[in-house]
N, C-alpha and C positions, 0 to 999 in steps of 0.2 A: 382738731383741724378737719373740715369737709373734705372730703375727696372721696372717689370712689375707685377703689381697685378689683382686677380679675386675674384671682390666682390660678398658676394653671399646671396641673403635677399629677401623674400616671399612680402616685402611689398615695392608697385614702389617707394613710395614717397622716403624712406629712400635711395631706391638703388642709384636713382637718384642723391640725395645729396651726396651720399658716393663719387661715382664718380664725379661729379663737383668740391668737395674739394681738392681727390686725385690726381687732375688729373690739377689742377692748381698747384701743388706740384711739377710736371713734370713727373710724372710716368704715364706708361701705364696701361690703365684701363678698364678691363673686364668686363661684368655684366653675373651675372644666375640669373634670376628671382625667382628660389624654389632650393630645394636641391638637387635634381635630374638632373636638368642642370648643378650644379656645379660637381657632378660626373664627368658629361660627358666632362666639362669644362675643369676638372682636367688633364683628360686622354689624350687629343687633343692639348690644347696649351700647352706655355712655361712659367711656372710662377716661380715666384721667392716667392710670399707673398700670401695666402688667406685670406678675412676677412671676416670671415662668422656668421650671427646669430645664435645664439646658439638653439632660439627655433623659428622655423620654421612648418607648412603641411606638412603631409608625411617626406618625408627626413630631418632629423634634423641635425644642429649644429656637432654634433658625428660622425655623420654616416661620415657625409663631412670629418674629423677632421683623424678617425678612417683611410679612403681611401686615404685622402692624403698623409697619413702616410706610406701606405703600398706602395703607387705608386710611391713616392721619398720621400726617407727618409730627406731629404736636402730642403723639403717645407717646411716654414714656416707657423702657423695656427694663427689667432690672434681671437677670439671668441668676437663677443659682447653681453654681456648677458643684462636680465632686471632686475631691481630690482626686489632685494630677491633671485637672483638665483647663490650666489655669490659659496654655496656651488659645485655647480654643475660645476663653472667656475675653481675651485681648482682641481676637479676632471679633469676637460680636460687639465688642467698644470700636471698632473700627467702623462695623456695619452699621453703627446707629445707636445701640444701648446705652442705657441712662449711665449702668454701675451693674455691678456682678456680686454677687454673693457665696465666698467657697462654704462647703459644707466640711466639717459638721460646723454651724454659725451659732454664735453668739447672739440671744435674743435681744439687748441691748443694741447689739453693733447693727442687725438687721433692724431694726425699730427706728435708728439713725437716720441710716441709707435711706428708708423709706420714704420718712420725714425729711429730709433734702431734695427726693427726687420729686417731693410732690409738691414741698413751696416751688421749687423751679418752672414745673408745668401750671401750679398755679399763675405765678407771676407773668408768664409769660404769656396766659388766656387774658388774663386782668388786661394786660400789658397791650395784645392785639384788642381786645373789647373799646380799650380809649381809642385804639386810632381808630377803630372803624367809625365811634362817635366825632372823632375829630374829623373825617371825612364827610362825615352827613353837614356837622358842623359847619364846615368852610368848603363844602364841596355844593352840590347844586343848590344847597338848601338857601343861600344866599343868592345866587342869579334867579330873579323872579320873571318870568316869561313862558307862556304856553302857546304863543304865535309860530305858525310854519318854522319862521325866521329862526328863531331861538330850538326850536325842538330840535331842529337841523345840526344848530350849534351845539346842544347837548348829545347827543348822537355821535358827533366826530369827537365829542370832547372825551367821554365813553372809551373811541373806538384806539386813542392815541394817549391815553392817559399813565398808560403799562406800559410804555416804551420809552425811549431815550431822547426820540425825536427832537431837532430843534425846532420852537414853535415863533411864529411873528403871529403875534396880536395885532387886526386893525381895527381902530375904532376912533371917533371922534370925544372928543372929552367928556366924560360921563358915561359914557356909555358902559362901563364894568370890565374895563381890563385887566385891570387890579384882581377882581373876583374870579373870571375867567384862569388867571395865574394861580389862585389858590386850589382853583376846582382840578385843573393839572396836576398840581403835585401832592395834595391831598387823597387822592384818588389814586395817586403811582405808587411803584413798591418803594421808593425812595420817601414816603410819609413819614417814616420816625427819622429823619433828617431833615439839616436846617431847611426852611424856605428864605431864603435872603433875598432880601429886596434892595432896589439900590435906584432913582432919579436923577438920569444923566442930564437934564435940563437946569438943576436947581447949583451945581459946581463948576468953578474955573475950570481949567484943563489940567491945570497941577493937583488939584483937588480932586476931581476926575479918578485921572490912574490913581492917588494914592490910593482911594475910598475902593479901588477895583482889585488893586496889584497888591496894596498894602507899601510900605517903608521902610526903608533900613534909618537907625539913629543918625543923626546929621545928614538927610537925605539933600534938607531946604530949611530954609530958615522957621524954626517952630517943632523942629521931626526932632522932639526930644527924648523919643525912645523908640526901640523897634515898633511897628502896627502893621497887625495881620490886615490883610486885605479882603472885599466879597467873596473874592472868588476860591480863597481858603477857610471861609468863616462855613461857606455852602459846599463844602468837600462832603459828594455823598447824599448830597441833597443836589436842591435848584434853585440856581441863579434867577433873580426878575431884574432884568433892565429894563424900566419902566422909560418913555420918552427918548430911546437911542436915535433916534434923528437927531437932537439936539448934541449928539457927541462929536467932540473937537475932532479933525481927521485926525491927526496923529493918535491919536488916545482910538483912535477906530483900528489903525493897522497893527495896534500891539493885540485889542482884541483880536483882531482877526489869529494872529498867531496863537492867543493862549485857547480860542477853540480848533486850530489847525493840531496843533501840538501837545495840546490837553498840559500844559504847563503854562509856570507865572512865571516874571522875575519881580519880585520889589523893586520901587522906586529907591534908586542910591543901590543897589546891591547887583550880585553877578551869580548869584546863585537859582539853577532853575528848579520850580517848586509842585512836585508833580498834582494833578488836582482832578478830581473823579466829581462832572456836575452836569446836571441836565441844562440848557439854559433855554429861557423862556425871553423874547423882548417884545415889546411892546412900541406903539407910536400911533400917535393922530397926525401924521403928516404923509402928504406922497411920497416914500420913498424911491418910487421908480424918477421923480421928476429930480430930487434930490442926486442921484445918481446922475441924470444928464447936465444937470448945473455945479457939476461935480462938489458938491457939498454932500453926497455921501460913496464912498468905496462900496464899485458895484460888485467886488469880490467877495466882501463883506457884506452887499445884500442877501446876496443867493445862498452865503453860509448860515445867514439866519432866517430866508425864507423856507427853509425845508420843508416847512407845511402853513400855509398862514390861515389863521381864522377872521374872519372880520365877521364884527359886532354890529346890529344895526342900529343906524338911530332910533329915537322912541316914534320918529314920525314913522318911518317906514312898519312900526308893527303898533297903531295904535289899541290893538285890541288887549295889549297887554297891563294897558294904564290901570284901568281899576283894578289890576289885582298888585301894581303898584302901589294905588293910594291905600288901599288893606291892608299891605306891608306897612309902610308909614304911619296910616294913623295906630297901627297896635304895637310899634313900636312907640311910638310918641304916648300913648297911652303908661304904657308900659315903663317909662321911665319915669314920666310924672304920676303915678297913679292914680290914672283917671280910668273912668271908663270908654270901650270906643264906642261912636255914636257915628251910625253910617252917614255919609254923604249926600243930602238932598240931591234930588234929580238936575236941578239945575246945576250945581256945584258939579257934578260927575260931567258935566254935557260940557262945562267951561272946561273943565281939565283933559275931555278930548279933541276939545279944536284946541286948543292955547297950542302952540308951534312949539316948547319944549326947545329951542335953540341950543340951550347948554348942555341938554338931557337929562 
């Protein structure tokens, strides 16, 4: 197995040994003779595992344990103590360490250990490596725009992405709000949770809350078993209400409660269901006008205007078109394998007067 470890032990005999063992293991292997070398050890190389004495000259066990910690939270610490010092070894499992090892040890048992603490730091580099690619993935790398307009929009999108915030998307249809929604929670600490999306335009009002709240068995004719709802499917993650101006008022004021109170009730039930979600909504319509034609709760606007982005049409930033159509044709390319074959001048000229209506 790949990994690289840095052993770190005030006495040669043992270093020696540690390294010989681990390093017929196939792992790469570092030595600090005292604790002060593995300091400096820590800060310079690339390690993946430390295995260090716990008591050591000057620099101890902690101190080492303590720094690794703070220099990459994603080091792994494994302590070898002496007997008698098992309490002290509970205390550095407290502090952060991987696993402890008493002495005198069993080369077996310690070869184990090893081998556990470093698939776990593996898997879990592996583990962050995908999201960061899922991020590139569904985060700006899909909104294609280098106008004022946009740059502006990436910037806040940047600046509010780590937060909780709730967000209102404005845009006119097409214009990427959808994308916008991805590049949010793609980019937040909530990425390895669901992104659920949900179109309150396209269902009844019964169908609505269920698709939101979820249902209890015999809720309505057809509820013929319990069904979790969005807003516990995106527990940990974030909610997309795509189109919430189209939402029934009533189905509006129970939202309003399950973002007041951070809790659901199912449809048919009486049980409240607590739920940890960012929520993002989105809409091509006036809401403020909606509000004074009382077809939307202005309590409920302001709960979800917390921060709003609006998206511009493609008219208002036509400088962005060709690197639209560059997008397109190498997708389209790409799926039919073909080659791409640029855009005569006139064909580029037609696609930046053409008005783009739908966008």
């Amino acid at each position: 197995m790949p990994g690289r470890i840095l052993v770190v032990d005030d006495e040669k005999a043992m270093l020696l040994a540690l390294k010989g063992l681990l390093s017929k293991e196939g792992y790469q292997v570092e030595t600090a003779a005292n604790g002060a070398e593995g300091l400096r050890a820590i800060e310079t190389g690339s390690f993946h595992v430390v295995l260090t004495d716990l008591s050591m000259n000057g620099v101890g066990g902690m101190q080492v344990l303590e720094h690794a910690r703070r220099f990459d939270p994603d080091l792994a610490v494994i302590m070898i103590t002496a007997h008698g010092s098992e309490k002290i070894a509970v205390q550095a499992m407290k502090l952060g360490a991987a696993d402890y090892v008493p002495k005198p040890f069993d080369n077996d048992e310690l070869r184990v250990i090893v081998r556990r603490v470093m698939e776990t730091v593996l898997l879990r580099r592996d583990h962050r490596r995908l999201l960061d690619q899922v991020s590139d993935t569904f985060g700006f790398e899909q909104i294609v725009g280098r106008s004022p307009a946009m740059r502006r929009l990436f910037e806040t999108i940047d600046k509010i992405a780590d937060t909780d915030v709730t967000v209102l998307v404005r845009g006119a249809s097409g214009t990427g709000k959808e994308l916008v929604a991805n590049a949010l929670h793609y980019r937040s600490p909530r990425r390895a949770k669901p992104l659920v999306k949900m179109n309150c335009a396209a269902l009844s009002q019964e169908l609505v809350e269920s698709e939101l709240f979820g249902h209890e068995r015999g809720a309505f004719t057809g509820a013929i078993a319990r069904r979790e709802g969005k807003f516990e499917a995106a527990d940990g993650g974030t909610l997309f209400l795509d189109e919430v101006g189209d939402m029934p008022l009533e189905t509006q004021a129970k939202l309003l409660r399950a973002i007041q109170e951070k809790e659901v009730e199912r449809v048919g039930g009486n049980t409240s269901i607590r739920v940890d979600v960012r929520l993002i909504a989105a809409t091509n319509q006036d809401l403020e006008a909606g509000v004074r034609a009382g077809r939307f709760r202005e309590d409920l606007y302001y709960r979800l205007r917390v921060l709003e982005l609006a998206i511009p049409p493609l008219a208002d930033r036509r400088e962005d078109i060709p690197l639209l159509v560059d997008r397109f044709l190498k997708d389209a390319a790409g799926r039919f394998g073909r080659d791409v074959k640029p855009l005569t001048g006139e064909a580029l000229r037609a696609c930046l007067t053409h008005p783009w209506k739908g966008n």
